[in-house]
Every structure is written in C-alpha cells, then in structure tokens.
Backbone of each chain as ProteinMPNN parsed JSONL, in Angstrom:
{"seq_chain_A": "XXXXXXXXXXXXXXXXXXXXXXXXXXXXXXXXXXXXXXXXXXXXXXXXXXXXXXXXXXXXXXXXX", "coords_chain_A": {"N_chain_A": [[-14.722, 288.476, 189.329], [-13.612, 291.543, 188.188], [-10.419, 293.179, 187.478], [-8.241, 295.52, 187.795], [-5.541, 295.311, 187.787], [-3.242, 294.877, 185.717], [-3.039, 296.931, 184.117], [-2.351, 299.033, 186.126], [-0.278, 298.202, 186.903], [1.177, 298.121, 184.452], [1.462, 300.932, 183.963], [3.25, 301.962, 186.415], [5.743, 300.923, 185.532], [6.042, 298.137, 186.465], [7.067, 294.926, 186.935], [5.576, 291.669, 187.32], [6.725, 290.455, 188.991], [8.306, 292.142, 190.557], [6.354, 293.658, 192.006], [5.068, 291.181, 193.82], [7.41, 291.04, 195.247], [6.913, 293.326, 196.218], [4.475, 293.192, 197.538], [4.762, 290.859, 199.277], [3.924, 288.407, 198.42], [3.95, 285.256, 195.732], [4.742, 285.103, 192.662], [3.079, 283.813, 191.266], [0.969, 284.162, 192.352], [0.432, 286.912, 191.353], [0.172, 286.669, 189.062], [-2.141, 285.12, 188.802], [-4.507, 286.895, 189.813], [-4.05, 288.578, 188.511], [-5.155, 287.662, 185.995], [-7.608, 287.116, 186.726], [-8.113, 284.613, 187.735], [-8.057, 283.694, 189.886], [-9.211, 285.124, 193.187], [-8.386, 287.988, 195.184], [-7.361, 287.717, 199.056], [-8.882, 289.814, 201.481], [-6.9, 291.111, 202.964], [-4.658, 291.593, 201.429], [-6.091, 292.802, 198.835], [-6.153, 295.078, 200.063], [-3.545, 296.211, 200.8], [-2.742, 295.988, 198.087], [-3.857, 298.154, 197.078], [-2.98, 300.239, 198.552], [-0.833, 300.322, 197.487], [-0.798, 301.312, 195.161], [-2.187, 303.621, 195.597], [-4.688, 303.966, 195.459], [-8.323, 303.221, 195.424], [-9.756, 300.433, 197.339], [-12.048, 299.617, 195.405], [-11.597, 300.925, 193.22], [-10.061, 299.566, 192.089], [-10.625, 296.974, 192.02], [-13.568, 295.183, 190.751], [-16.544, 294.156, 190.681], [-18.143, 292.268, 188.631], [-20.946, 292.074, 188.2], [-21.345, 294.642, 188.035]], "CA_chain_A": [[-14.395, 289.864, 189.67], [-12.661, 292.367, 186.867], [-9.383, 293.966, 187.852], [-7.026, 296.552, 186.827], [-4.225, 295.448, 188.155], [-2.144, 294.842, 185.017], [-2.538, 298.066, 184.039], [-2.187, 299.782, 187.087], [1.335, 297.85, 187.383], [1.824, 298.613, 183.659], [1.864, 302.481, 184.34], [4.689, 302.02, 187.225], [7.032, 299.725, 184.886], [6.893, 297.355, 187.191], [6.742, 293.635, 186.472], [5.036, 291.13, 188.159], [8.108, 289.722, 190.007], [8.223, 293.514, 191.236], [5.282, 293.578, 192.784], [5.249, 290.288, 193.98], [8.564, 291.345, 195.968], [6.759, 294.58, 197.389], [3.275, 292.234, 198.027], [5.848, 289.719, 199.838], [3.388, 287.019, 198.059], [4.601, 284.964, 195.016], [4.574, 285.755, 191.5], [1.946, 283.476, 190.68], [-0.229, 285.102, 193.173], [0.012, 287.967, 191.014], [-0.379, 286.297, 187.697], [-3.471, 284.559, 188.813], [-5.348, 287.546, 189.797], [-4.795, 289.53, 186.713], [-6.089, 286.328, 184.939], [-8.906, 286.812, 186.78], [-8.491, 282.859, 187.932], [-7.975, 284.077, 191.886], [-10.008, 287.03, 194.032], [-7.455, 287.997, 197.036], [-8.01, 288.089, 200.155], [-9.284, 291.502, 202.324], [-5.377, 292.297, 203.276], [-3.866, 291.529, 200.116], [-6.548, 293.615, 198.391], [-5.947, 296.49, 200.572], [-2.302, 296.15, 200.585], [-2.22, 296.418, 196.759], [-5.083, 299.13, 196.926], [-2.308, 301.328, 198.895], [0.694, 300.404, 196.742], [-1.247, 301.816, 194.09], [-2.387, 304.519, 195.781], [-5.811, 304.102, 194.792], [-9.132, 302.804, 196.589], [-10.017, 298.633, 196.398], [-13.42, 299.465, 194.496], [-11.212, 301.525, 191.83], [-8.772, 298.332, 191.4], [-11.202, 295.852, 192.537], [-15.081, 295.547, 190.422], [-17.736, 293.127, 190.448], [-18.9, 291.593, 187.369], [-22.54, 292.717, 187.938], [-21.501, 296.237, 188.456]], "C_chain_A": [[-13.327, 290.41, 188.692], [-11.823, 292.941, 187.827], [-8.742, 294.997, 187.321], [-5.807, 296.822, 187.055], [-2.829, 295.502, 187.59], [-2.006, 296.302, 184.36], [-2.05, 299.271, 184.656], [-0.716, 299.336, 186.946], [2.127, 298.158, 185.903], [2.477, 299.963, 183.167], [2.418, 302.754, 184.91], [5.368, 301.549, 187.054], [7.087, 298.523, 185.98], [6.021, 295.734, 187.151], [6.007, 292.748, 187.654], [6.172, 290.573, 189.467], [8.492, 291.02, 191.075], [7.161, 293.493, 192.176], [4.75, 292.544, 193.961], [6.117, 290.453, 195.383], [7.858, 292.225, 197.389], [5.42, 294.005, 198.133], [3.345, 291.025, 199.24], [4.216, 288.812, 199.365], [4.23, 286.71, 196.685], [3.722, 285.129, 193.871], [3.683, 284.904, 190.31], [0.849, 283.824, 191.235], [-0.35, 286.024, 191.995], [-0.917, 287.513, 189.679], [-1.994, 285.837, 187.642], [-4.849, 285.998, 188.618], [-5.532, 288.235, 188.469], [-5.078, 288.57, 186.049], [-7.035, 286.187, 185.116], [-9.34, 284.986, 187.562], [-8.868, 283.051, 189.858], [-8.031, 285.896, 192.609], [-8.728, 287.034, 195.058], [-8.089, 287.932, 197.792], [-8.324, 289.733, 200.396], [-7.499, 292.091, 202.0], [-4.253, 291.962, 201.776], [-4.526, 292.877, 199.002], [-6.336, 294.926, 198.884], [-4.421, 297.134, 200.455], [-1.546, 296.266, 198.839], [-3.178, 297.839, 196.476], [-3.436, 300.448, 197.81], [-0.829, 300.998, 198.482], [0.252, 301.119, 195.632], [-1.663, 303.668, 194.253], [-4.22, 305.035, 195.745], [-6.773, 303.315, 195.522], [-9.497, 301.367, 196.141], [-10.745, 298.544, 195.243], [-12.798, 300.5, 193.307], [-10.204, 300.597, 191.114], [-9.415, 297.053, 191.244], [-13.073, 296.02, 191.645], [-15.886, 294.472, 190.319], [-18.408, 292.958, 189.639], [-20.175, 292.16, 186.656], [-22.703, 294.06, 187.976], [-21.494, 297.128, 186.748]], "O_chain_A": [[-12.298, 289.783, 188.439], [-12.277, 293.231, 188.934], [-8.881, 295.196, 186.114], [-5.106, 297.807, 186.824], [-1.771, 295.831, 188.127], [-0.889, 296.758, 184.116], [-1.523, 300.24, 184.11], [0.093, 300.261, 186.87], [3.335, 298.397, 185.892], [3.436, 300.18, 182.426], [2.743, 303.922, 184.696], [6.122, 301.315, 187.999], [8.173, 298.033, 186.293], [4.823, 295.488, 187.287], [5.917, 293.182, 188.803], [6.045, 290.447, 190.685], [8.904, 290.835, 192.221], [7.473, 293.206, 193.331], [4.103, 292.976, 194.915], [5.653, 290.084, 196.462], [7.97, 292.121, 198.611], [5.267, 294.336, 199.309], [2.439, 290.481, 199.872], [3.419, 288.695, 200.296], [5.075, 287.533, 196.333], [2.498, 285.255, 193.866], [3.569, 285.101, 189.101], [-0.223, 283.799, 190.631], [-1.474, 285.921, 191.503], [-2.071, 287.785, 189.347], [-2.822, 286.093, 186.768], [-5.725, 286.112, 187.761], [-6.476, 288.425, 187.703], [-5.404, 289.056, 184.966], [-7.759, 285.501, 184.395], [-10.419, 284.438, 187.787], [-9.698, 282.602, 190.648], [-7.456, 286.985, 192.595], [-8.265, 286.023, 195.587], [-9.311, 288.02, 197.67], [-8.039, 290.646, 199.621], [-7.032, 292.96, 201.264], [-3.103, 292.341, 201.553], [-3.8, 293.717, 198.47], [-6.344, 295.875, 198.1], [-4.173, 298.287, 200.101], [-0.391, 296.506, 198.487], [-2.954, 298.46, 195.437], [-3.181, 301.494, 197.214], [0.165, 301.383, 199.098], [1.19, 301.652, 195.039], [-1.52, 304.594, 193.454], [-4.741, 306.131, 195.953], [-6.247, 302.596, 196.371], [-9.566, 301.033, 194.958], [-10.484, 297.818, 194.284], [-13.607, 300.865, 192.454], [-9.683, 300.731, 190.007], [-8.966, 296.155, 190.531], [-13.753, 296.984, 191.995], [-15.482, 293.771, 189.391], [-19.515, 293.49, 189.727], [-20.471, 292.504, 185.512], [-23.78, 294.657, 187.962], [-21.595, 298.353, 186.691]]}, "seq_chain_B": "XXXXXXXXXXXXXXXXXXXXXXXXXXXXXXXXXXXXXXXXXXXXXXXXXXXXXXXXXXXXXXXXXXXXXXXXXXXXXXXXXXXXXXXXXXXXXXXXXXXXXXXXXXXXXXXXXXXXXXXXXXXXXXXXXXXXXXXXXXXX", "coords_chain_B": {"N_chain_B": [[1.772, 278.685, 223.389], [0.631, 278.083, 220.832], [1.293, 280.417, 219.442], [4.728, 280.885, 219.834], [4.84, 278.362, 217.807], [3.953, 279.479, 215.203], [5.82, 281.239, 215.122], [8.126, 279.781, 214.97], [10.773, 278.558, 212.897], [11.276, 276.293, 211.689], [13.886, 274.615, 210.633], [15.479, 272.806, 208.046], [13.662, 271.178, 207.388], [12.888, 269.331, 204.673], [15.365, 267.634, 204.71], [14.859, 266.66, 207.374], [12.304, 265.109, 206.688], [13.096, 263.499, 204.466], [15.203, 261.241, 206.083], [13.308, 260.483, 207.275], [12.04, 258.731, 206.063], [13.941, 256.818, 205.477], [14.674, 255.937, 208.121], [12.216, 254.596, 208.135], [12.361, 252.571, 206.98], [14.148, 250.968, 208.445], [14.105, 247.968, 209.161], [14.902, 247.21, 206.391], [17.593, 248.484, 205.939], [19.363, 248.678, 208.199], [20.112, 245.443, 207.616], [21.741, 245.687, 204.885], [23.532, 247.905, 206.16], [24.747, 246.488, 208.338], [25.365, 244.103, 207.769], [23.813, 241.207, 206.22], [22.998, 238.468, 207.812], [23.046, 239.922, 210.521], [20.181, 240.208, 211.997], [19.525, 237.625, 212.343], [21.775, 236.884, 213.991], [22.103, 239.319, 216.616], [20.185, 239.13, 217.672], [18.562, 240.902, 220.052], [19.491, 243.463, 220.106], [19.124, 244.119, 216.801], [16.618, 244.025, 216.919], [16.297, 246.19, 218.961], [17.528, 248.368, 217.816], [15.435, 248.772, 215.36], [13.177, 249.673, 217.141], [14.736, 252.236, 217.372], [14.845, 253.181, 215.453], [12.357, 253.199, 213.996], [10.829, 254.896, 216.283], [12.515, 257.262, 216.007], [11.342, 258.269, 213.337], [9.221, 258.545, 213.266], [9.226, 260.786, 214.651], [10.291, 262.399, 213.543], [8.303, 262.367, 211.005], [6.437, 263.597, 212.161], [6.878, 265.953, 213.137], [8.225, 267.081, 210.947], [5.273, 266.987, 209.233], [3.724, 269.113, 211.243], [5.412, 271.298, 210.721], [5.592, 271.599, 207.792], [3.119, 272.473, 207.744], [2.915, 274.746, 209.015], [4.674, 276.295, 207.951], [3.096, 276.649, 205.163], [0.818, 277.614, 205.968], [2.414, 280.494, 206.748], [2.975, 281.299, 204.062], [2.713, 282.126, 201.282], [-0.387, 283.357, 200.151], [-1.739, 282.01, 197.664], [-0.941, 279.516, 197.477], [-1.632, 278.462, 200.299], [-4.277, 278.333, 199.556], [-4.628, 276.791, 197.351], [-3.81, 274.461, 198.851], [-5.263, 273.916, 200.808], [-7.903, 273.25, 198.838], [-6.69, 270.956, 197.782], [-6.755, 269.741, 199.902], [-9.245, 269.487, 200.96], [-10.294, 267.826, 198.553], [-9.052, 265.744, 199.341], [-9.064, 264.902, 201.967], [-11.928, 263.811, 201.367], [-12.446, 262.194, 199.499], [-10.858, 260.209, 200.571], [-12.904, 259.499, 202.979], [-14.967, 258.397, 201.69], [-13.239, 256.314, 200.134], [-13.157, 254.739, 202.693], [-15.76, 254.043, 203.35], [-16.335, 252.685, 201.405], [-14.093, 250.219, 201.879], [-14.954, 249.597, 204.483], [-17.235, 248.184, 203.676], [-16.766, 246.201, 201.293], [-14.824, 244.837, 202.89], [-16.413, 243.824, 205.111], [-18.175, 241.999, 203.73], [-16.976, 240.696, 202.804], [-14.19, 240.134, 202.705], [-12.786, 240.321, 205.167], [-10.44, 240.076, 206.473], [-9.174, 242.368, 205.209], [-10.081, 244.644, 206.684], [-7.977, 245.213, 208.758], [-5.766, 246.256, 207.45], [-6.788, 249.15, 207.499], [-6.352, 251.364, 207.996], [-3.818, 251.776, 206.995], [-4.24, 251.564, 204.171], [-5.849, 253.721, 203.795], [-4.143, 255.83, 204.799], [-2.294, 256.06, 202.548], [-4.252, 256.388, 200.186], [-4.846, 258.716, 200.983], [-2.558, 260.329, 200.751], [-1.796, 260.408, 198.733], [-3.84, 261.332, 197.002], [-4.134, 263.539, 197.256], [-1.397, 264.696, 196.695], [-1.998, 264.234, 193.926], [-4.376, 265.981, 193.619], [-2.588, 268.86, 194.12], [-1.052, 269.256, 192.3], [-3.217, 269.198, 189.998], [-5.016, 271.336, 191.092], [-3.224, 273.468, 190.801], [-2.919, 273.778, 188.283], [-6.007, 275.233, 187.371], [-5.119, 277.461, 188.398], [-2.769, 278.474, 186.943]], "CA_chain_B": [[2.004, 277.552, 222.695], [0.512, 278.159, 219.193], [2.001, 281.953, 219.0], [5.348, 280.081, 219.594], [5.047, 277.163, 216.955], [3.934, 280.332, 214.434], [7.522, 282.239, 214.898], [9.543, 278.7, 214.714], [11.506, 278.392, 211.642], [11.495, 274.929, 211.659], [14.748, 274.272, 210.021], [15.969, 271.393, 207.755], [12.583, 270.292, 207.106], [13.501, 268.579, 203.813], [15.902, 266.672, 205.057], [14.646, 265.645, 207.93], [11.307, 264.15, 205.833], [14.262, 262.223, 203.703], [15.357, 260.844, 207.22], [12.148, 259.974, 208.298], [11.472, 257.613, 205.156], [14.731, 256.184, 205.451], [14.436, 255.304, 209.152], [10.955, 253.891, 208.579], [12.712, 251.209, 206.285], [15.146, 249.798, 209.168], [14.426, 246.645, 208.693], [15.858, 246.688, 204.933], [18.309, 249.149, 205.958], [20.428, 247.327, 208.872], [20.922, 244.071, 207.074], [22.565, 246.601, 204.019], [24.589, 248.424, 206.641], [25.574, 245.664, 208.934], [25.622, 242.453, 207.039], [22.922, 239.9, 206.134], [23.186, 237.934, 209.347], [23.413, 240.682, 211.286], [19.27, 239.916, 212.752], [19.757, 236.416, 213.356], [23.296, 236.813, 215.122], [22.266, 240.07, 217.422], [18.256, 239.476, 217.796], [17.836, 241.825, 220.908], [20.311, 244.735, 219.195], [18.398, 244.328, 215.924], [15.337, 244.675, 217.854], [16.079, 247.707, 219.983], [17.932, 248.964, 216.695], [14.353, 249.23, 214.779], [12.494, 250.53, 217.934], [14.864, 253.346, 217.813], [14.623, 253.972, 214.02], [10.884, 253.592, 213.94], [10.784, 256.046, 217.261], [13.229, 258.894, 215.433], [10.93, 258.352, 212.139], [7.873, 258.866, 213.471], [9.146, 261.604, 215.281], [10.708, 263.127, 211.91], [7.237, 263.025, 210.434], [5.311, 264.668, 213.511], [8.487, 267.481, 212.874], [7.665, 267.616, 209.094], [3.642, 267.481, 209.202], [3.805, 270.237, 211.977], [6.566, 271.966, 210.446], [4.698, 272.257, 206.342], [1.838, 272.978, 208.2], [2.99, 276.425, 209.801], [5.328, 277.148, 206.526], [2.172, 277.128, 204.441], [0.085, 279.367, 206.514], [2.597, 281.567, 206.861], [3.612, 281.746, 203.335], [2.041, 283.018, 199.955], [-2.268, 282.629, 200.202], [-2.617, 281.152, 196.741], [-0.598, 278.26, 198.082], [-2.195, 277.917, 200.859], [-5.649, 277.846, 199.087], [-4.021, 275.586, 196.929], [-3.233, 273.404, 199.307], [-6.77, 273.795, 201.322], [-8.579, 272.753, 198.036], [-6.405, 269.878, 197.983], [-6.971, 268.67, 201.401], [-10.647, 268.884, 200.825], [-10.224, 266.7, 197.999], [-8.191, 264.258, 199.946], [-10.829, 264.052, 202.821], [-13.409, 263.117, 200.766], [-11.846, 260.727, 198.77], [-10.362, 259.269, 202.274], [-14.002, 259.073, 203.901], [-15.657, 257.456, 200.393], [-13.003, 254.817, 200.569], [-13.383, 254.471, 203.947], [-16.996, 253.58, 203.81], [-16.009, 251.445, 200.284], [-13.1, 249.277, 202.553], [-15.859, 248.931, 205.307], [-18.396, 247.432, 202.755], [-15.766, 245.216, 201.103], [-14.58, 244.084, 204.372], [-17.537, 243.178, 206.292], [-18.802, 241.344, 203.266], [-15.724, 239.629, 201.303], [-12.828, 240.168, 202.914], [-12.482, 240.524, 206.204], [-8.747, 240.462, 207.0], [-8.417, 243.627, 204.928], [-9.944, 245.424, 207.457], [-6.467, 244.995, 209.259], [-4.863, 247.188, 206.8], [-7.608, 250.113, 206.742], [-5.231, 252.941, 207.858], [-2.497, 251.563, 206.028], [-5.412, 252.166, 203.366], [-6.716, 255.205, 203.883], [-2.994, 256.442, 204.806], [-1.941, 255.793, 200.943], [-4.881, 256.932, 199.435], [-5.104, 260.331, 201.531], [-1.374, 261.075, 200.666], [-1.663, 260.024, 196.97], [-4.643, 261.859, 195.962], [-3.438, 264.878, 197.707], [-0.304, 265.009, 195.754], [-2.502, 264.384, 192.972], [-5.062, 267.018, 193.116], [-2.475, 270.146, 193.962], [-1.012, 269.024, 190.488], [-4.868, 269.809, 189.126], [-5.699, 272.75, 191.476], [-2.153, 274.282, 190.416], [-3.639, 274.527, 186.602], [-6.782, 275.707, 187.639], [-4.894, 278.799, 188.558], [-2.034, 278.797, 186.149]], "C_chain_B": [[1.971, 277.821, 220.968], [1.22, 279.29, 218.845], [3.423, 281.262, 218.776], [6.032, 278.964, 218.219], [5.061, 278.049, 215.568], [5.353, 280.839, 214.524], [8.243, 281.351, 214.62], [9.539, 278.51, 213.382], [11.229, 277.336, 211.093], [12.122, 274.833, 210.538], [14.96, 273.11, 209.734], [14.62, 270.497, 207.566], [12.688, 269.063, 206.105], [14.376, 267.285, 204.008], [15.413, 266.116, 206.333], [13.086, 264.603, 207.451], [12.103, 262.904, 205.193], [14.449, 261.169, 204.827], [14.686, 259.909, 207.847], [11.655, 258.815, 207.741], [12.387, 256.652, 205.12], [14.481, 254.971, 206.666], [13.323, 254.093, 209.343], [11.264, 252.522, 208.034], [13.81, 250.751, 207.355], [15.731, 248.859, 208.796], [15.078, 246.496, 207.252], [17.815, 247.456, 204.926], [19.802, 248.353, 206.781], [20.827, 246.121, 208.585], [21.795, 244.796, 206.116], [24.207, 246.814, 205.085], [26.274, 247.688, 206.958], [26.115, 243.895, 208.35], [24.241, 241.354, 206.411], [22.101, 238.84, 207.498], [23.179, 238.327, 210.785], [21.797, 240.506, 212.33], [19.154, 238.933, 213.286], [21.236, 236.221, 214.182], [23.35, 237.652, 216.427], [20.957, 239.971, 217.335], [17.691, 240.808, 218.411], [18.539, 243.29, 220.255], [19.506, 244.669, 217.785], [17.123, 244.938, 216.175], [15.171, 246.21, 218.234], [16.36, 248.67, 218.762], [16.66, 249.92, 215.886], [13.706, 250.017, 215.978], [12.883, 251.789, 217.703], [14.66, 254.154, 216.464], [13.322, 254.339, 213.968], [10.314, 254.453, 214.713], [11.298, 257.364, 216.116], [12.071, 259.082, 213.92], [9.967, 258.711, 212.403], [7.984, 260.075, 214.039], [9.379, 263.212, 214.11], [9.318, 263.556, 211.327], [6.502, 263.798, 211.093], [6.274, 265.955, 213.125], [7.405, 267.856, 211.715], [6.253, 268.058, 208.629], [3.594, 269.169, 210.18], [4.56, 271.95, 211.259], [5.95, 272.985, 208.855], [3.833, 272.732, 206.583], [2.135, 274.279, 208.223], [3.468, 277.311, 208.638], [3.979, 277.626, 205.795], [1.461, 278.057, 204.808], [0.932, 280.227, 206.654], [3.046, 282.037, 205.402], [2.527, 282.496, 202.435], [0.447, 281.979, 199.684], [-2.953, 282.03, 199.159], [-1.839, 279.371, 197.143], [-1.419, 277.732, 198.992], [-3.801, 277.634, 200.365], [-5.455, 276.522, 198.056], [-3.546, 274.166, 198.069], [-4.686, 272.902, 200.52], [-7.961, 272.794, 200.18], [-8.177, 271.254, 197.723], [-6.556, 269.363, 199.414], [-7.898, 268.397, 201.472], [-10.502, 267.589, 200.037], [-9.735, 265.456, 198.394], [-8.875, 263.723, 200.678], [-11.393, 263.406, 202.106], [-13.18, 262.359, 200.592], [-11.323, 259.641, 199.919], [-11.885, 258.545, 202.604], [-14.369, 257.859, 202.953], [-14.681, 256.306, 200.529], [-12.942, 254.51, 201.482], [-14.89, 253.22, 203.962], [-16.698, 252.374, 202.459], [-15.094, 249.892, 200.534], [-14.339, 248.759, 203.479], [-16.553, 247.661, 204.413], [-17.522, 246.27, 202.16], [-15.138, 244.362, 202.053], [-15.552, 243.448, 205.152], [-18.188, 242.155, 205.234], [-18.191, 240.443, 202.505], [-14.49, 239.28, 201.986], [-12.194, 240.458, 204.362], [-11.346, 240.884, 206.788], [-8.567, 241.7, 206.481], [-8.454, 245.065, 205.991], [-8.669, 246.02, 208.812], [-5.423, 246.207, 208.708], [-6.122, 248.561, 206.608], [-6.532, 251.625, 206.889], [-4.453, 253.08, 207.303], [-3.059, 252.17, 204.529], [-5.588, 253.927, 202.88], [-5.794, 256.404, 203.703], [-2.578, 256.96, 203.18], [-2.941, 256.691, 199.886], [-5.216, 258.429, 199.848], [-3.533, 261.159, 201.008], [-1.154, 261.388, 199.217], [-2.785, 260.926, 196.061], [-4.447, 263.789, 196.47], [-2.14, 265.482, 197.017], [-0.951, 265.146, 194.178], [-3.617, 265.563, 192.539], [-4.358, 268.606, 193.745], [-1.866, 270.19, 192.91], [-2.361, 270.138, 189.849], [-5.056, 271.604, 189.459], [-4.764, 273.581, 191.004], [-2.679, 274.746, 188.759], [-4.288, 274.859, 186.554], [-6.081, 277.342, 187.975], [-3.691, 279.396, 187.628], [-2.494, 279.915, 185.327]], "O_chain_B": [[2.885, 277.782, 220.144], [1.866, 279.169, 217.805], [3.595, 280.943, 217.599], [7.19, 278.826, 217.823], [5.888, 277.71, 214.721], [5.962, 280.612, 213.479], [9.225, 281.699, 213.964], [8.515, 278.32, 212.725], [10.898, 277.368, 209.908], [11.511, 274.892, 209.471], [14.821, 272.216, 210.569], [14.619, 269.266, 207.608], [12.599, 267.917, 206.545], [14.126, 266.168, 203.556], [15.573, 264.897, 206.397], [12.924, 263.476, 207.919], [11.856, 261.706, 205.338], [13.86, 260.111, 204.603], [15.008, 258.973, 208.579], [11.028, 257.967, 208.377], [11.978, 255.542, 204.778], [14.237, 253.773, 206.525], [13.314, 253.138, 210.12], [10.685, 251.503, 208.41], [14.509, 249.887, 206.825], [16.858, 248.597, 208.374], [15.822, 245.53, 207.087], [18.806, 247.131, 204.273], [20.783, 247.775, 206.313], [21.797, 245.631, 209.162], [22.958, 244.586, 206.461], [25.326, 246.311, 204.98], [27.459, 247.78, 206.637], [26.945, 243.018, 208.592], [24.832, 240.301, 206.65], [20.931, 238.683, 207.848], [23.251, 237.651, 211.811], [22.042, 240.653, 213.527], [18.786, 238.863, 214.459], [21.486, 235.277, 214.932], [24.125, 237.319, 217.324], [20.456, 240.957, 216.793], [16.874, 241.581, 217.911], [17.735, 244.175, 219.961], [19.067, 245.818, 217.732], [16.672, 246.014, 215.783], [14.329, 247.064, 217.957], [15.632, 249.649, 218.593], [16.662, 251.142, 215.737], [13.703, 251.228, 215.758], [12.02, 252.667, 217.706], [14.401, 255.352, 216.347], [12.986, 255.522, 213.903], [9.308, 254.993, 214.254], [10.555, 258.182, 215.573], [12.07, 260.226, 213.465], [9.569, 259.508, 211.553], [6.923, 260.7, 214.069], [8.918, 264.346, 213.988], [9.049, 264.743, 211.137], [5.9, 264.72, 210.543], [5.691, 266.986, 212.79], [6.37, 268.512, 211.607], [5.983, 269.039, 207.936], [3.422, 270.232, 209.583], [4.263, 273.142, 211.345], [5.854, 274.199, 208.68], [3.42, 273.577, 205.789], [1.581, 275.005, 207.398], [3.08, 278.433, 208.309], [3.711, 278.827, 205.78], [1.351, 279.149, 204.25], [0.309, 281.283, 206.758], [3.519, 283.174, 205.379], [1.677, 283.287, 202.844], [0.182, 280.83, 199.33], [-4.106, 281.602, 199.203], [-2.412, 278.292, 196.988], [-1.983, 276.665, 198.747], [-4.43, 276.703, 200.867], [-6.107, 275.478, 198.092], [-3.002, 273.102, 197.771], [-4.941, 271.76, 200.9], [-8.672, 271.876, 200.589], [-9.03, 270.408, 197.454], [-6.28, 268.181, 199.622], [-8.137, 267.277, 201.925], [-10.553, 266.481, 200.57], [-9.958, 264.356, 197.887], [-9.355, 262.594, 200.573], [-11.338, 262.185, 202.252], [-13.51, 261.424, 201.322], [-11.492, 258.421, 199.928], [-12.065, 257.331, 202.521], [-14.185, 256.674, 203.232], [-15.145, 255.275, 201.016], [-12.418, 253.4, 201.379], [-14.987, 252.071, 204.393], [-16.9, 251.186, 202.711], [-15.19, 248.858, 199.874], [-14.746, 247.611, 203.296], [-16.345, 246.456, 204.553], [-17.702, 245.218, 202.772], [-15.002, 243.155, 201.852], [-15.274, 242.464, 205.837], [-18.855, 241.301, 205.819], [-18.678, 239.612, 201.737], [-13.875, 238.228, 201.808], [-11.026, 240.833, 204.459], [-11.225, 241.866, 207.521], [-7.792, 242.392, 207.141], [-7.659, 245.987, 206.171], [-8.682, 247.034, 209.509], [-4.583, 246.851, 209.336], [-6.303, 248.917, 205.444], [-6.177, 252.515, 206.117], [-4.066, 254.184, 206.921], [-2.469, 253.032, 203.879], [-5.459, 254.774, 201.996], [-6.001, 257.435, 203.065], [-2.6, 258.132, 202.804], [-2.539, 257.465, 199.018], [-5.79, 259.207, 199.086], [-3.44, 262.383, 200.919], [-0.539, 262.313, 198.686], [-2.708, 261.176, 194.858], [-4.675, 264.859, 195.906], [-1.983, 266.693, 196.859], [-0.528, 265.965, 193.362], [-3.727, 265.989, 191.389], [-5.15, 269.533, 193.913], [-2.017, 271.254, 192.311], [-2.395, 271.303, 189.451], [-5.166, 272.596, 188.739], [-5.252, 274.66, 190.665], [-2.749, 275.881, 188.289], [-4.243, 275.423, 185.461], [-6.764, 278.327, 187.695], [-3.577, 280.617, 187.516], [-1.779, 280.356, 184.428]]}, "name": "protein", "num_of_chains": 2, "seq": "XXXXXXXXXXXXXXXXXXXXXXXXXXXXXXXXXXXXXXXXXXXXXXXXXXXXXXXXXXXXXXXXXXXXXXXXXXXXXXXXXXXXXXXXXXXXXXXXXXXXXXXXXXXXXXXXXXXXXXXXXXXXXXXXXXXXXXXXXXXXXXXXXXXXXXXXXXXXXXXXXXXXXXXXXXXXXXXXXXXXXXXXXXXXXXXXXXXXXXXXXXXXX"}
C-alpha cells in the first residue's frame, strides 16, 4: 500500500517524533509506514487521516489502484 | 476482572523479573549469603527457606508475564505486531520440537522425556528473543 504520509507531514514541518507524539504511537511506527514496510491499523489510519485533515483513501492507496 | 487488569499499571515490572531470577537460584544463593554449611547445619530452615524463594519467584514471573502482556497491548501496535509475529514463531518452533523430543525419547532416550518442559521452556523463550531481533529489521 503507497502512502503520502511523508509528505503530508513534510508540508506541516513536522518531524516524525512530532507526529509520533500527537499519534501517541512510537516513532518507528511512523518510520515504518512511510517505508511502506507496515499498513496501520483502521484507528491509526483514521486518526492520522484527521490530523491531516484529509480523507484515508487521499493518504492511504492501494498498489493496484 | 479483565477491564481491571487493562487500567493496572503494573509497577516495577523490571525489577521485579530481576527478583524473580534471583529467587529461582536459592539454592546457590543461601549458601553465598549465609555460609557454606549453612544447608547441612539448618536442613528444615534451608528447606522452608527455598520453598519460600521458589513460591515469591514464581509468583514474580506470573506478575511479569501478566504484567508485559497488558503493557504491550496497550502500547504502540507495531510492537505489538512485533511481538505477535514473534510468538507465532516461537509456537511453532515449540510444537516441532515437541514432536522432535517425543520421537527422540520414545526411541533413544527415554529419561529425556523428564526434562520436556524444561525443553520446550528454553527453546520457546530463546527463539522468541531471537526472532523479535529479525522481525524488528523487517520493519526497520
């Protein structure tokens, strides 16, 4: 699954350790996903989907799409 | 009950795991403390001595298993998948030598079957430490 989470977090200055903080998960959680190595869960995905402001399937895309 | 065990803190975990490994050694521990001589001079006090260490130690690890348990689910979900992917791996590897100790035992060795949990114990704790090592670079 493709993401856009590093650039989404690169357009609010805010580092992974930032996010991380406001995600209350840890800051290899974050790293993983934008690596692409680890999908989130539902409430993690949604929970960064409204820190962003933005809808899962505009942060969140499926390979085959 | 379970709602409960979810809100407890369970403080001092760390140390009481340290505690728990200490206690389980008694027997090497009380001759250190108290002297050398100290099992053949007080038999029934040596005795009751270990009962109570090997009681508090076992009770330490039931704490500590219970205790990492609840931390992990409640903490950060690549851990805990990390730590799911390792437990699979540990099963397995548990059952497979399981059925590999049987077979060796019933056909060579009989007495070992004596030690299979002691077994199984070792190799479930050891390859579990060993594959969240692995699964941890898998996500690095």
């Amino acid at each position: 699954m493709k993401n856009k989470l590093k650039v989404l977090r690169a357009q609010r200055n805010l580092s992974q350790e930032d996010l991380a903080k406001i995600l209350s998960v840890s800051r290899q959680t974050i790293n993983a996903i934008e690596r692409k190595k680890y999908d989130p869960s539902l409430p993690l995905a949604l929970r960064i989907a409204i820190v962003f402001e933005k809808k899962v399937e505009d942060i969140f895309i499926l390979d085959q799409e | 009950m379970k709602a409960k065990l979810k809100s407890f803190s369970f403080p001092f975990l760390t140390p009481v795991l340290i505690a728990s490994v200490l206690l389980l050694f008694g027997f090497l521990l009380i001759p250190i403390v108290f002297g050398p001589n100290f099992a053949m001079n007080y038999k029934y006090i040596f005795r009751l001595a270990l009962r109570i260490s090997t009681l508090l130690s076992t009770l330490g690890f039931i704490y500590s298993a219970i205790g990492y348990h609840f931390k992990i689910l409640r903490g950060d979900e690549l851990k805990l998948r990390i730590h799911f992917e390792a437990l699979n791996i540990s099963f397995t590897t548990s059952i497979v030598s399981l059925f590999i100790i049987i077979f060796i035992g019933i056909n060579f060795w009989p007495k070992m079957l004596n030690w299979t949990l002691i077994f199984l114990a070792v190799i479930a704790i050891i390859t579990y430490v060993i594959s969240v090592e692995f699964i941890k670079d898998k996500y690095r």
